[in-house]
C-alpha positions as CSV (number, residue, x, y, z in Angstrom):
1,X,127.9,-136.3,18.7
2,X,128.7,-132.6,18.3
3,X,130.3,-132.0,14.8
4,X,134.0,-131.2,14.2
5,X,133.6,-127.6,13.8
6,X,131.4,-127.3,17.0
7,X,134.0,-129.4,18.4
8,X,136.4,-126.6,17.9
9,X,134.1,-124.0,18.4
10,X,133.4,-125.4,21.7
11,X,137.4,-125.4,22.6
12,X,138.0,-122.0,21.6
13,X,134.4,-120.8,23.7
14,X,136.0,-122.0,26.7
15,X,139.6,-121.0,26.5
16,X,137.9,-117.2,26.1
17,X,135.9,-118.0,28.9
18,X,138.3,-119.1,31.1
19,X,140.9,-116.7,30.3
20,X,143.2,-118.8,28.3
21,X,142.8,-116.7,25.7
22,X,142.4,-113.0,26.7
23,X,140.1,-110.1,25.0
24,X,141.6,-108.2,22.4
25,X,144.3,-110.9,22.0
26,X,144.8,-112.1,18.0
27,X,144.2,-115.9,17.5
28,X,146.7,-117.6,15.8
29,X,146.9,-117.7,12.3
30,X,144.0,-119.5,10.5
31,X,146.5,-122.3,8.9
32,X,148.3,-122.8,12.3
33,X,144.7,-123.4,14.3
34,X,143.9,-125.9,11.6
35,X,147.2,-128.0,11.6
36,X,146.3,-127.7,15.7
37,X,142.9,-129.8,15.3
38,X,143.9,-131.4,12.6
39,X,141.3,-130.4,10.1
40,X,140.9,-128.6,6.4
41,X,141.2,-125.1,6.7
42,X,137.7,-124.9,5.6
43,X,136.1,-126.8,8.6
44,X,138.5,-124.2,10.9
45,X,136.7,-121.2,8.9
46,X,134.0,-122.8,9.7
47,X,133.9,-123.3,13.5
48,X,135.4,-119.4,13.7
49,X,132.3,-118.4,11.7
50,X,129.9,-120.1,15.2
51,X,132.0,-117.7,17.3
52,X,131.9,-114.8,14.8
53,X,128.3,-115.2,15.1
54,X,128.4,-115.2,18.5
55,X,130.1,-112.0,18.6
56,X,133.4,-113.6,20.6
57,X,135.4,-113.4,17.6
58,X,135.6,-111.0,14.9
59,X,138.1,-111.4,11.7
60,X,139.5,-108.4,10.2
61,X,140.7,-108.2,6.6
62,X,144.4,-109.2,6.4
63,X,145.2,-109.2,10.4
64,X,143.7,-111.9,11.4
65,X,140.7,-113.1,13.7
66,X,140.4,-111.2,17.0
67,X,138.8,-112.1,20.4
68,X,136.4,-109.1,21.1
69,X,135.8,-107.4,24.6
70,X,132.8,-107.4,25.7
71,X,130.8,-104.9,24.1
72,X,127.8,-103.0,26.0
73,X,123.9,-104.3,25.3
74,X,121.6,-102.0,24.0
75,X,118.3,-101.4,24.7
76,X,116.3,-99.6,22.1
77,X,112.6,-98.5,23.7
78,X,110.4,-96.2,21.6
79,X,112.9,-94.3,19.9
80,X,115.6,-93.9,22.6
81,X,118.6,-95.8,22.9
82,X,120.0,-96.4,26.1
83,X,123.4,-98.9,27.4
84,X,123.0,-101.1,30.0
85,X,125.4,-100.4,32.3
86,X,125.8,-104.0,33.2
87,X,127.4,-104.8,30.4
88,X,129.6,-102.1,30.1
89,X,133.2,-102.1,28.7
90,X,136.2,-99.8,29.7
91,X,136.7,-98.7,26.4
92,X,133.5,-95.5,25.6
93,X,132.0,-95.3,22.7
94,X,132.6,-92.7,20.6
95,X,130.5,-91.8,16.8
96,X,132.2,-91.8,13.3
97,X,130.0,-89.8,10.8
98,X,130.4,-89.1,6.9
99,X,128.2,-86.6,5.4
100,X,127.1,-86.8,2.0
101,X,125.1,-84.8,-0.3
102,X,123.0,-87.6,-2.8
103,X,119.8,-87.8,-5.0
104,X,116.9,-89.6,-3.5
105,X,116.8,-93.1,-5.5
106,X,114.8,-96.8,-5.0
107,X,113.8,-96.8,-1.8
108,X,114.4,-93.1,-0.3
109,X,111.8,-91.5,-2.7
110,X,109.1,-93.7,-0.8
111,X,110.5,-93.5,2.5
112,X,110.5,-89.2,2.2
113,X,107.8,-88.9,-0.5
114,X,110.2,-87.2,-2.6
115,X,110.6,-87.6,-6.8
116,X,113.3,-89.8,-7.9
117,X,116.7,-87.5,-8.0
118,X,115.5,-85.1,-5.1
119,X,118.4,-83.6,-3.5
120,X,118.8,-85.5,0.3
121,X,121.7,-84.9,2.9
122,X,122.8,-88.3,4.3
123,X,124.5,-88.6,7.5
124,X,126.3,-92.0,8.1
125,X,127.3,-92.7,11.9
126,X,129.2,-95.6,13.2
127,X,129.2,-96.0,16.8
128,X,132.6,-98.4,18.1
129,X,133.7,-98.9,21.2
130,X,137.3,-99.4,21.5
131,X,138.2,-99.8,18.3
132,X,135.0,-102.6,17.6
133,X,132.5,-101.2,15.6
134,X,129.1,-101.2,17.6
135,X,125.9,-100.0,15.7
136,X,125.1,-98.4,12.7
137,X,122.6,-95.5,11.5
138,X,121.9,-93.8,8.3
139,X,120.2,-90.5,8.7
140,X,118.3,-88.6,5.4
141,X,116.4,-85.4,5.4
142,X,115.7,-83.4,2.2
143,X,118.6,-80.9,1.6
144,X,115.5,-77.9,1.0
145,X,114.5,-78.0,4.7
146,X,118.4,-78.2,6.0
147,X,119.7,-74.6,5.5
148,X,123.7,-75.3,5.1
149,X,124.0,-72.7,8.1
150,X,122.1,-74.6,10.3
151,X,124.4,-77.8,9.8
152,X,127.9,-76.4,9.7
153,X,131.3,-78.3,9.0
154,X,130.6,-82.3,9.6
155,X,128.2,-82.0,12.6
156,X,128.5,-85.2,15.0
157,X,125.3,-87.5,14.7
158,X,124.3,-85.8,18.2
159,X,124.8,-82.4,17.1
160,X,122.9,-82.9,13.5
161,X,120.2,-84.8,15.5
162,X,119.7,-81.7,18.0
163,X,120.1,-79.3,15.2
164,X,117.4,-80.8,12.9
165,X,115.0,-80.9,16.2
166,X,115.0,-77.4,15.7
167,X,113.9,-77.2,12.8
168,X,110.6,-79.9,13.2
169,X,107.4,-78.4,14.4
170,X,106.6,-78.6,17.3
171,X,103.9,-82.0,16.5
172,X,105.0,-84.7,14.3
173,X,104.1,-88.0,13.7
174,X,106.9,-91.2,14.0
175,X,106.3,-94.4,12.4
176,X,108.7,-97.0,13.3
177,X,109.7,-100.2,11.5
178,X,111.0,-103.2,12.9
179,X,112.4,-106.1,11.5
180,X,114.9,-108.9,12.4
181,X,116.9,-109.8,9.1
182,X,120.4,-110.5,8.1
183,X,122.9,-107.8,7.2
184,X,123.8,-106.6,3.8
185,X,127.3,-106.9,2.4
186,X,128.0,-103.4,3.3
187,X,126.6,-103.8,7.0
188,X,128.5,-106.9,7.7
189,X,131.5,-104.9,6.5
190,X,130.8,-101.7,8.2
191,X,130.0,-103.6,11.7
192,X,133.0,-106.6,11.3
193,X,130.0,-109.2,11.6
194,X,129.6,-112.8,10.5
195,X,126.7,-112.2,7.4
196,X,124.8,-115.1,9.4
197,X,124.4,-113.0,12.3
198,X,120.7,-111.6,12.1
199,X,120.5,-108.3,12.9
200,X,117.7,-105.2,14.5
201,X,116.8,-102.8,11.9
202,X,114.9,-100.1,12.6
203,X,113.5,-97.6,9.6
204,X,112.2,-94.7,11.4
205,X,109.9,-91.9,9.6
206,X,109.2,-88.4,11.1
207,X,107.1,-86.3,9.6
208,X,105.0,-83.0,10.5
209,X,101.5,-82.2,10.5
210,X,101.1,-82.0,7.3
211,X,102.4,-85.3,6.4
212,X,105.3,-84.1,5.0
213,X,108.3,-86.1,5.9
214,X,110.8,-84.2,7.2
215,X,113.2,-86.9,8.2
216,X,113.8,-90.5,7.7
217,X,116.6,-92.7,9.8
218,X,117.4,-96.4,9.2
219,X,119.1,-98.1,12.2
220,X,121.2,-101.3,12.3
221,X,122.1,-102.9,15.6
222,X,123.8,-106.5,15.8
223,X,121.5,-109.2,17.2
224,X,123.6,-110.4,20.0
225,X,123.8,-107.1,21.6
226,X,120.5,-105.4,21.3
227,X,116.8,-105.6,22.8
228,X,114.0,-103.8,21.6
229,X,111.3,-103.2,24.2
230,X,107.6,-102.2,23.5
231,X,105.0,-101.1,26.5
232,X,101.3,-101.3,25.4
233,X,99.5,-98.7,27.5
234,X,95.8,-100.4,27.7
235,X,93.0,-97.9,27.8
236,X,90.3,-98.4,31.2
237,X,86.6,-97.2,29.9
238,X,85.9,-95.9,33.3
239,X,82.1,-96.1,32.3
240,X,82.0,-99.7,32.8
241,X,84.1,-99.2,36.2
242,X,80.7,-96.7,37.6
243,X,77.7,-97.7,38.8
């Protein structure tokens, strides 16, 4: 016998489904839902959090919970990110970025190879769709090899990413990271997602010929919305395939 929260979970799964309740429409008010089913307002936080995680639902801070459209999947293959038009919304996406000029600490000094307190650009982009936030990336490279010039005025994440292309040789070697983990605090915040819902992150490390690293990029893409897709290209000795 399904629980009392999955109960309600389930009644609220349909009613989006069906219609009843329509995207982008506001749910009533968390004290009303729970005088509706008759529970603690607890257990009604709780069956909100199974559609949260879901991604039908999102709650945002002192509005109220929201049923979300549809947002589009993405497909992240070998360093490209590409939308599958199948899932696509009305609503385009369009990028939010912050730049910020910080000292490489923790982490960032191993990811560039840099001494603690190196000076590092950050670019922080936030891809929504409608008004739903939809991925996440934070881009680092080493202020020393980004000329001001080259940057300008608060680039978009597209034109930083072109610009900073320029500026690589013309060989260099990516390692790429992936891992399936929940969000941090300020991820769960950032995207308006439950803190159960696992998430794709991706730490991505360029660096030239020399081994110098010349970029580093860590991705965050909500689980219920993004595939990652690997192709192993097998190698044929064509010696054994003579004679």
């Amino acid at each position: 016998m399904p629980s009392r929260r999955h109960g309600i979970a389930d009644d609220l799964r349909n009613q989006i489904a069906t219609g009843r309740i329509k995207a982008g429409e506001r749910l009533p008010s968390e004290a009303q839902l729970a005088a509706r089913y008759m529970v603690s307002t607890a257990t009604l936080r709780s069956a909100l959090a199974v559609l949260q995680s879901e991604g039908l639902v999102e709650k945002i801070h002192g509005k109220g919970n929201f049923v979300l459209h549809p947002l589009q999947k993405i497909t992240y293959i070998g360093g490209r990110v590409t939308l599958d038009t199948r899932t696509a919304a009305e609503a385009p996406l369009r990028v939010t970025v912050r730049t910020t000029k910080i000292r490489a600490r923790g982490h960032l000094t191993a990811l560039l190879k840099v001494p603690t307190g190196s000076p590092l650009t950050e670019f922080l982009c936030l891809n929504h769709e409608g008004e739903s936030p939809h991925s996440l990336a934070r881009i680092y490279v080493r202020r020393d090899l980004v000329p001001a010039a080259v940057l300008g005025e608060s680039p978009t994440c597209e034109e930083a990413v072109a610009r900073l292309a320029l500026l690589r040789p013309p060989s260099v070697h990516v390692r790429e990271t992936v891992s399936v983990r929940l969000p941090t605090p300020d991820e769960a915040s950032a995207l308006r997602i439950s803190s159960a819902l696992a998430v794709l992150a991706i730490t991505r490390v360029t660096a030239d010929v020399t081994g110098r690293v010349v970029e580093a990029a860590l991705l965050v893409f909500p689980g219920d919305r993004a595939d990652a897709v690997f192709t192993t290209h097998h190698v044929v000795d064509e010696s054994r395939t003579q004679g």
